[in-house]
N, C-alpha and C positions, 0 to 999 in steps of 0.2 A: 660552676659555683652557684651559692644559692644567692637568688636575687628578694631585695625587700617589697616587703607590700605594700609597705606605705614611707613614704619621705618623713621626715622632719627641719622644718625651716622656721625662721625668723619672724612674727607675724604681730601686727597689730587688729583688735576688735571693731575699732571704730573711729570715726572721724572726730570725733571729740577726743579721742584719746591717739591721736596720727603720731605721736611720737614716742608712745610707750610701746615697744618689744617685748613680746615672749615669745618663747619657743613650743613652737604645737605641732604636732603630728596633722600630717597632710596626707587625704587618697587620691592618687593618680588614677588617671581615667587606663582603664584596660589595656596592658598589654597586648600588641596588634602587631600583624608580617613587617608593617613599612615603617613600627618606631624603634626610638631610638630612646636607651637609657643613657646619660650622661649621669658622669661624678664631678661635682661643679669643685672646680678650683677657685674660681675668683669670678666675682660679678660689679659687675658697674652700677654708680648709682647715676641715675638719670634723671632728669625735671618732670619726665609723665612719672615716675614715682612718689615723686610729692603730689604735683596734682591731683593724684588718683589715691593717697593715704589721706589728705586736709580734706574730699570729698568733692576738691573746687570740678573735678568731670564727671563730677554723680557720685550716687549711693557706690556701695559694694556690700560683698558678703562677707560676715568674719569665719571664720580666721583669714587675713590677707594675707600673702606672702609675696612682694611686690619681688622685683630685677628683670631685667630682659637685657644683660651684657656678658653674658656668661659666656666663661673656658672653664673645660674642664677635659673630662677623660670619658670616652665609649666604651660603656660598662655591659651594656647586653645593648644586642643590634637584631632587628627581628630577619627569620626567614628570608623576606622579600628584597632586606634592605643591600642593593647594588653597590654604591660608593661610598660606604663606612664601611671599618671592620673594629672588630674590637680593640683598643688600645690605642688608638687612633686621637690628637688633640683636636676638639673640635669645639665650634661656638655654635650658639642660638641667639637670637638676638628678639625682636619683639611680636614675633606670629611665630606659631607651634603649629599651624594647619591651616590648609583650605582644600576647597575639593576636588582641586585638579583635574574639573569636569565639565566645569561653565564655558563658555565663550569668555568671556574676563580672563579666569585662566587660562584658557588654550591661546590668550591675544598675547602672554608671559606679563600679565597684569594681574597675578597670583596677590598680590600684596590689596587688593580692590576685593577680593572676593565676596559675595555677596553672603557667604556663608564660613567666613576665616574667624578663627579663631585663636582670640589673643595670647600673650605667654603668661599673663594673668590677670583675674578678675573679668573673667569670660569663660564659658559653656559648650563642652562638644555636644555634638548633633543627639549624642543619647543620655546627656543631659551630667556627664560628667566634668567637673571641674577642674579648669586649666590652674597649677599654682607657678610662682615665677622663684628667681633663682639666688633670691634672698636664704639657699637652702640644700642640704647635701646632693638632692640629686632633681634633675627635670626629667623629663619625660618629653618628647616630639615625634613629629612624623619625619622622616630623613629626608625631606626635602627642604623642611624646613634646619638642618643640621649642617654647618659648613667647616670643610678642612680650614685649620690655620694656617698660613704659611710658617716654615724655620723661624725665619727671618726676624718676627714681633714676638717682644715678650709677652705672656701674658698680660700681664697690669693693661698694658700697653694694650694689647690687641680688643679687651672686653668693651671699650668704650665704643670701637669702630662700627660692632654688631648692633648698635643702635643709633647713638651719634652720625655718627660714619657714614653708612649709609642713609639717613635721614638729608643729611646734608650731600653727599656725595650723588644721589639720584636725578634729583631734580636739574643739577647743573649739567648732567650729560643728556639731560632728555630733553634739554632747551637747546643742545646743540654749543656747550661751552667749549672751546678751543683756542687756538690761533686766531688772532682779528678779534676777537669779543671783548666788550667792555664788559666787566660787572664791578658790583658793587657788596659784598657782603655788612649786610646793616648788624649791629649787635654782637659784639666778639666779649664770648661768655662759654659754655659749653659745646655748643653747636656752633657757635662762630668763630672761633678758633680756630677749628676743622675746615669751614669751609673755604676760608682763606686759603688755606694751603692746596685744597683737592681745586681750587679754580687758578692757583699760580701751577699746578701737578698737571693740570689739563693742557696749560700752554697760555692761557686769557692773561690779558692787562687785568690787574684784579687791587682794587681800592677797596676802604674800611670808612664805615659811617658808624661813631660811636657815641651816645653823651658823655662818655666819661674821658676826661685830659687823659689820666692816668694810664689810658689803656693804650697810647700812641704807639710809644715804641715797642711793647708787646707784638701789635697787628703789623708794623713795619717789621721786625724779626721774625713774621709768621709767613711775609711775605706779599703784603699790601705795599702797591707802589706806594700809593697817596692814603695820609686817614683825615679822617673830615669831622672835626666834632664840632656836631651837631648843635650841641648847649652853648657855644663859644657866640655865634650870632643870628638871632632870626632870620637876617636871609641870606643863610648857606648854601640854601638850593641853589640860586641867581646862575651863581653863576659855571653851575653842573647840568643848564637848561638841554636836553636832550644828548643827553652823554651816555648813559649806561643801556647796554642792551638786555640787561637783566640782573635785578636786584635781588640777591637770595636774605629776606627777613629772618633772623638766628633768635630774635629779641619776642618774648612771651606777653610784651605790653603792649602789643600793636594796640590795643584797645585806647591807648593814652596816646596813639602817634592822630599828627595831622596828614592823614592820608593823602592828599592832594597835593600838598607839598611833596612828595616822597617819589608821587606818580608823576609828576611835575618834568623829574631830573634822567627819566627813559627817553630811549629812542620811540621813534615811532614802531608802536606795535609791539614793543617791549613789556617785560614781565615783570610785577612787582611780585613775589613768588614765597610764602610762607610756609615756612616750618616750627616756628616758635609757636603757640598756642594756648592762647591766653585764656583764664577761666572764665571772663567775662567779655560780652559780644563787639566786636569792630563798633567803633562810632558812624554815622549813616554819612557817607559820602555822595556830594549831587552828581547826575549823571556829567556833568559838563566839565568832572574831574579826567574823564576819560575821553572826551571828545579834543582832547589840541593834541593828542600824539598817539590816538588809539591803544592806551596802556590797557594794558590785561591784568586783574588782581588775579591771584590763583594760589593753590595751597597743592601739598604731598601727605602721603602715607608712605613711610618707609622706601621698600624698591625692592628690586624682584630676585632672582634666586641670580640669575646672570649679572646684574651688577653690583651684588651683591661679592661674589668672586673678581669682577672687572678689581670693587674697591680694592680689595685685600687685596690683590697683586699688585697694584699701583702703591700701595701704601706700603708693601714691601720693598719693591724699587726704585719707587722716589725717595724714600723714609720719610713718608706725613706718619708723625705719631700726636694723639692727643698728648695733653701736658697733664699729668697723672698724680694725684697725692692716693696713699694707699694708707689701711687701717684695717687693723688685723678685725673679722668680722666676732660681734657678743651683741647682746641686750643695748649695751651704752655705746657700741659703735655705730648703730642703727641708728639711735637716738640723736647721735652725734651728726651722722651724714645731714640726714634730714633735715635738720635744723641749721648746719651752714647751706645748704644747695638753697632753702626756703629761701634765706636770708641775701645769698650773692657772697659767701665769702669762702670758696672753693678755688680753686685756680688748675686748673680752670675744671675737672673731673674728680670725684673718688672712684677707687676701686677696693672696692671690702676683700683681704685677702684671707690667708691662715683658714679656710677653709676643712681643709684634714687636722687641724688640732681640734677646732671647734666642735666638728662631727665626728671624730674618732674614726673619719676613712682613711685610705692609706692609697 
């Protein structure tokens, strides 16, 4: 079959204009032995999409074509590529490469790379542009390309490849299980998720939320207890060295009273970030850390192995995000963006209608 030269996707010019779409022709960086053409079915909208469309994580180039939750179909598979074949459902989620040659890589800390490159609004090594899957087709290295299981529908599945594992990494790499307490702060996108992937582990797993509303949500997601936050100033009191590690979902940390938060760990426990606010943490005194040796710490995504760990767990427990979907155009784009900005999604979209929009099949 003949393969295209260049994509076509969803894209806005500039951060002054982060909510107007068009459609513009996009060139993929050079067909190579180890990539992988995908035909996108359906892509997720994510929070680093707005971040990264309003400018709040810096400049970018235009034309943008944001998404990194993408399913779709393996339309050309290069030479070299082992475990893809053609016709294959598969996802990409928020890295298209790194150079599987560092020490970082060879530690399977592929997602650190010191020379990885994003699924968009980022640079391969020979100065080609990565675009993301706001768009008929992506392009990657097949390492970074993962089998779906049967099991998750689409809609369902695209949110995991970023969400998912965003959240799902860091609570296996703190050692979540049997006997752990945790705490998932912020049940919104990512907190939703994590709820569920720390009661899927096996953890006693509680919900810290400011909002009443969200109670019985996080209790049917699988939180023993939820704690909100806004109900009394001192809520912490009496959570004094409870939790052995607090996965943060919430993009406001800038607005949290840190100390209070670090307060409610065991000793030598992890207040642990994944939400990623566009403005900087407030300055916390050393002495926040000195009554229980709390560790602040943050993640990048997660690696090609728990990245599959997730999707099989998520196939056999059944953790599914909770998914509204909209067929993808111009004013669907418009549309995401502007409730995910706002908080009024429930908790994910998935841009669907893909093959009408693009006249793929």
């Amino acid at each position: 079959m003949g393969y295209p030269d260049t994509f076509d996707g969803f894209c806005v010019d500039s951060a002054k204009t982060w909510n107007q779409f068009r459609r513009a022709e996009l060139q993929p960086k050079p067909f190579e032995s180890h990539d992988v053409d995908v035909q996108i079915e359906c892509c997720g909208v994510c929070g680093s999409d707005i971040h990264t469309v309003t400018g709040g994580w810096g400049e970018f180039k235009a034309p943008l074509c944001v998404g990194h939750e993408i399913i779709g179909k393996a339309v050309r598979v290069g030479k070299d590529v082992k475990n893809i074949k053609e016709g294959d459902r598969v996802g990409v989620g928020a890295q298209v490469w790194g150079c599987l040659k560092c020490d970082v890589c060879k530690s399977k800390n592929e997602n650190y790379c010191p020379h990885q490159v994003d699924t968009y609004n980022a640079n391969y090594p020979d100065g080609s542009t990565a675009h993301g899957g706001w768009a008929n087709y992506v392009r990657a290295h097949e390492y970074w390309v993962f089998q779906i299981p049967d099991a998750i529908p689409s809609h369902e599945a695209a949110p995991l490849l970023c969400a998912g594992l965003t959240t799902y990494a860091p609570l296996v790499r703190a050692g979540v299980g049997p006997g752990k307490t945790v705490a998932v702060c912020g049940i919104g996108g990512l907190g939703h998720l994590g709820i569920q992937w720390s009661k899927a582990l096996g953890a006693e797993t509680y919900a810290l939320t400011h909002s009443p509303h969200k109670v019985e949500d996080a209790k049917k997601l699988g939180a023993k207890e939820v704690i909100v936050t806004s109900d009394d100033k001192k809520w912490a009191e009496p959570l004094a060295f409870k939790f052995d590690f607090i996965l943060n979902c919430s993009d406001m940390t800038n607005k949290f009273d840190l100390p209070t938060y670090l307060s409610i760990l065991k000793v030598g426990g992890q207040f642990h970030m994944v939400g990623l606010p566009d403005k900087p943490l407030p300055e916390v005194p050393v002495f926040a850390f000195v009554g229980n040796a709390a560790k602040l710490t943050a993640s990048h995504l997660g690696n090609h192995q728990e990245m599959d760990a997730m999707l099989k767990l998520a196939a056999d427990k059944g953790v599914r995000p909770q998914v509204e979907t909209i067929d993808i155009s111009e004013k669907a784009c418009k549309e995401v963006v502007e409730r995910v900005r706002d908080n009024k999604v429930h908790y994910r979209f998935t841009l669907t209608g893909f093959n009408k929009a693009f006249g793929t099949k």
